[in-house]
Backbone bond lengths (Angstrom), bond angles and torsions (degrees), N, CA, C in turn:
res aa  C-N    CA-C-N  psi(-1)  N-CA   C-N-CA  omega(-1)  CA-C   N-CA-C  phi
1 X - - - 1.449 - - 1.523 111.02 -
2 X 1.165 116.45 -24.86 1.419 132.53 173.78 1.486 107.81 -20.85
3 X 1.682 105.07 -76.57 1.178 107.59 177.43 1.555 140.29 -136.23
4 X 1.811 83.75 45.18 1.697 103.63 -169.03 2.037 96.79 -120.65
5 X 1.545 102.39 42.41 1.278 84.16 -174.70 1.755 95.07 -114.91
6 X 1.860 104.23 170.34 1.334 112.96 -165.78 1.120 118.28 -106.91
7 X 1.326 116.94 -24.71 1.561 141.38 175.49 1.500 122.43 178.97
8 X 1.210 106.66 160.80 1.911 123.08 -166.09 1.268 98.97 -133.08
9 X 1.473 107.78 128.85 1.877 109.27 154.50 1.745 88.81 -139.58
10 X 1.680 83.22 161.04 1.482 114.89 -169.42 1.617 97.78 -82.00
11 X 1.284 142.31 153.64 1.500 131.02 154.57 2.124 87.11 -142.20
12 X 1.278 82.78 146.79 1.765 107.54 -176.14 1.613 88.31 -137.02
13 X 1.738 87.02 132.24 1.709 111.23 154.06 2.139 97.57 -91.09
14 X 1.055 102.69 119.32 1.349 114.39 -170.69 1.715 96.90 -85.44
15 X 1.507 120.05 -26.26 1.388 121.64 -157.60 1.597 109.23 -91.84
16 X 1.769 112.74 4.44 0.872 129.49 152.46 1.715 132.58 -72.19
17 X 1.388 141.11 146.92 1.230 126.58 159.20 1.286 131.53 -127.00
18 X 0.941 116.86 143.04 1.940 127.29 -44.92 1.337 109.40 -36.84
19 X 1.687 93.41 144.32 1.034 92.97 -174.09 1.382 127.34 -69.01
20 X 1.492 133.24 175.42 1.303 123.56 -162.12 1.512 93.79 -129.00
21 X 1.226 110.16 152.21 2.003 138.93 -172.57 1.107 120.49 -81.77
22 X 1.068 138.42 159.63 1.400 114.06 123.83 1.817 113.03 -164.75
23 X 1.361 108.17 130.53 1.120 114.98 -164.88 1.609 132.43 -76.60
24 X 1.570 119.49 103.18 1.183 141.99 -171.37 1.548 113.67 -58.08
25 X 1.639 125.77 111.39 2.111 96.40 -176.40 1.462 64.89 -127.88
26 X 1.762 99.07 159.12 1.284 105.60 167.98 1.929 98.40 -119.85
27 X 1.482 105.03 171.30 1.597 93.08 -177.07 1.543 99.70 -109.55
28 X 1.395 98.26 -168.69 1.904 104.37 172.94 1.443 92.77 -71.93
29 X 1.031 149.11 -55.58 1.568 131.24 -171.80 1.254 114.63 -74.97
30 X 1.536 119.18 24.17 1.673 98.63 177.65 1.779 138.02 85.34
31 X 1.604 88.64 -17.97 1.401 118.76 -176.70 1.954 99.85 -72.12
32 X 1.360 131.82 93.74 1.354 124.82 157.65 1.534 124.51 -74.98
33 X 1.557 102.52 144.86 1.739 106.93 168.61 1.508 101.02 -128.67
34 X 1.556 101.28 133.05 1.675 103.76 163.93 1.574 106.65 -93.32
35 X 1.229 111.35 130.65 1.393 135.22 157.89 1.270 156.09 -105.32
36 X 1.195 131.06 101.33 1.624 140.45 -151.33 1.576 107.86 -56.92
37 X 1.056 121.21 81.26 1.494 96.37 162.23 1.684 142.43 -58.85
38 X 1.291 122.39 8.58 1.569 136.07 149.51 1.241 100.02 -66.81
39 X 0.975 142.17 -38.34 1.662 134.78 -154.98 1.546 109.54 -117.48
40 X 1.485 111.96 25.99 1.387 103.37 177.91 1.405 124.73 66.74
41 X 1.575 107.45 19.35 1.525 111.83 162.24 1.621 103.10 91.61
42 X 1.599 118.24 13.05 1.536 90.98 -171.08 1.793 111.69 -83.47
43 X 0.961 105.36 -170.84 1.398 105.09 -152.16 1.903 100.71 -98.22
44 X 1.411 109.76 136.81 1.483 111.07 -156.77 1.503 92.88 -95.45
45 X 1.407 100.35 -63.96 1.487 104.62 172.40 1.842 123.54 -156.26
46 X 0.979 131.55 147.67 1.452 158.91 -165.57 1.723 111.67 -64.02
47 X 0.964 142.36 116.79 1.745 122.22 -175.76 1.602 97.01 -137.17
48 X 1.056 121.81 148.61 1.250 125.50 150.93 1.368 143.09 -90.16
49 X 0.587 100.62 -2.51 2.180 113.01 158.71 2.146 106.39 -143.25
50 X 1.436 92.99 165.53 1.315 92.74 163.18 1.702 118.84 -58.16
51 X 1.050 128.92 -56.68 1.162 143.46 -166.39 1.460 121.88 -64.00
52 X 1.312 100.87 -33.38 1.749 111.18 153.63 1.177 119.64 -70.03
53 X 1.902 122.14 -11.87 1.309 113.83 178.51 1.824 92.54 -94.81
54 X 0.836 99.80 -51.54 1.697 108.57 173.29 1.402 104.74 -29.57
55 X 1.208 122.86 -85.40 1.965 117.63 179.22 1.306 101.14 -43.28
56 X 1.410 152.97 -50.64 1.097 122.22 -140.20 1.920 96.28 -110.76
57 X 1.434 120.13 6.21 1.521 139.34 -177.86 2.123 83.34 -85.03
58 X 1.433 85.93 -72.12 2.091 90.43 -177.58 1.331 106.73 -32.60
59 X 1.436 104.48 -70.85 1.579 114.64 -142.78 1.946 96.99 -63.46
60 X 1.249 131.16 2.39 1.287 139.17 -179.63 1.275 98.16 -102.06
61 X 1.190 125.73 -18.32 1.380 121.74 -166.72 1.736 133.18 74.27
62 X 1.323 97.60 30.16 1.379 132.50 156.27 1.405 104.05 -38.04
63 X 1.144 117.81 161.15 1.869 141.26 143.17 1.164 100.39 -117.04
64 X 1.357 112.10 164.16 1.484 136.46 143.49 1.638 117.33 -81.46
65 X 1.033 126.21 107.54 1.616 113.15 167.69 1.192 117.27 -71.60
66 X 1.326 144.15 131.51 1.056 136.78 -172.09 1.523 139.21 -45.90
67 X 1.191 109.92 146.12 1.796 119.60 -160.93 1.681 94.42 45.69
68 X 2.233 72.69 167.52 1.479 107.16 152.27 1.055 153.25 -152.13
69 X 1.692 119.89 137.22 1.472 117.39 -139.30 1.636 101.13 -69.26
70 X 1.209 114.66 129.16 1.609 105.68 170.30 2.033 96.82 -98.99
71 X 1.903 95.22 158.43 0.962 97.52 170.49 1.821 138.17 -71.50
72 X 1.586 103.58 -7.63 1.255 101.44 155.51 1.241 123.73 -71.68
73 X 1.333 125.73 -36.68 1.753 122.30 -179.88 1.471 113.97 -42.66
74 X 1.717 107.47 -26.85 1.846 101.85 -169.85 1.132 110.36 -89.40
């Protein structure tokens, strides 16, 4: 995953304090992992499309922070 990913967005539970992160990468196949950054990035959970990470990012009460970085922009 190192360096086969397609894009990253940030999502924060704000209703936390402070609030807490957690970092979205998606791969070339579509395959997403959310990742804790307190814990050194380990892996929270596994999704198979964006949108399956999306419902289950919401239904926790996630945000989206705005945009997302794709790996061509860097």
């Amino acid at each position: 995953m190192k360096d086969s990913w397609n894009f990253q967005a940030f999502w924060v539970d704000a209703m936390q304090s402070p609030p807490y992160l957690l970092l979205l990468l998606g791969d070339q196949a579509g395959i997403c992992y959310s990742l804790d950054p307190i814990t050194n990035y380990l892996l929270v959970t596994k999704f198979g499309s964006y949108e399956e990470a999306q419902i289950w990012l919401l239904e926790d009460e996630y945000e989206p922070l705005e945009g997302r970085l794709s790996s061509s922009e860097i």
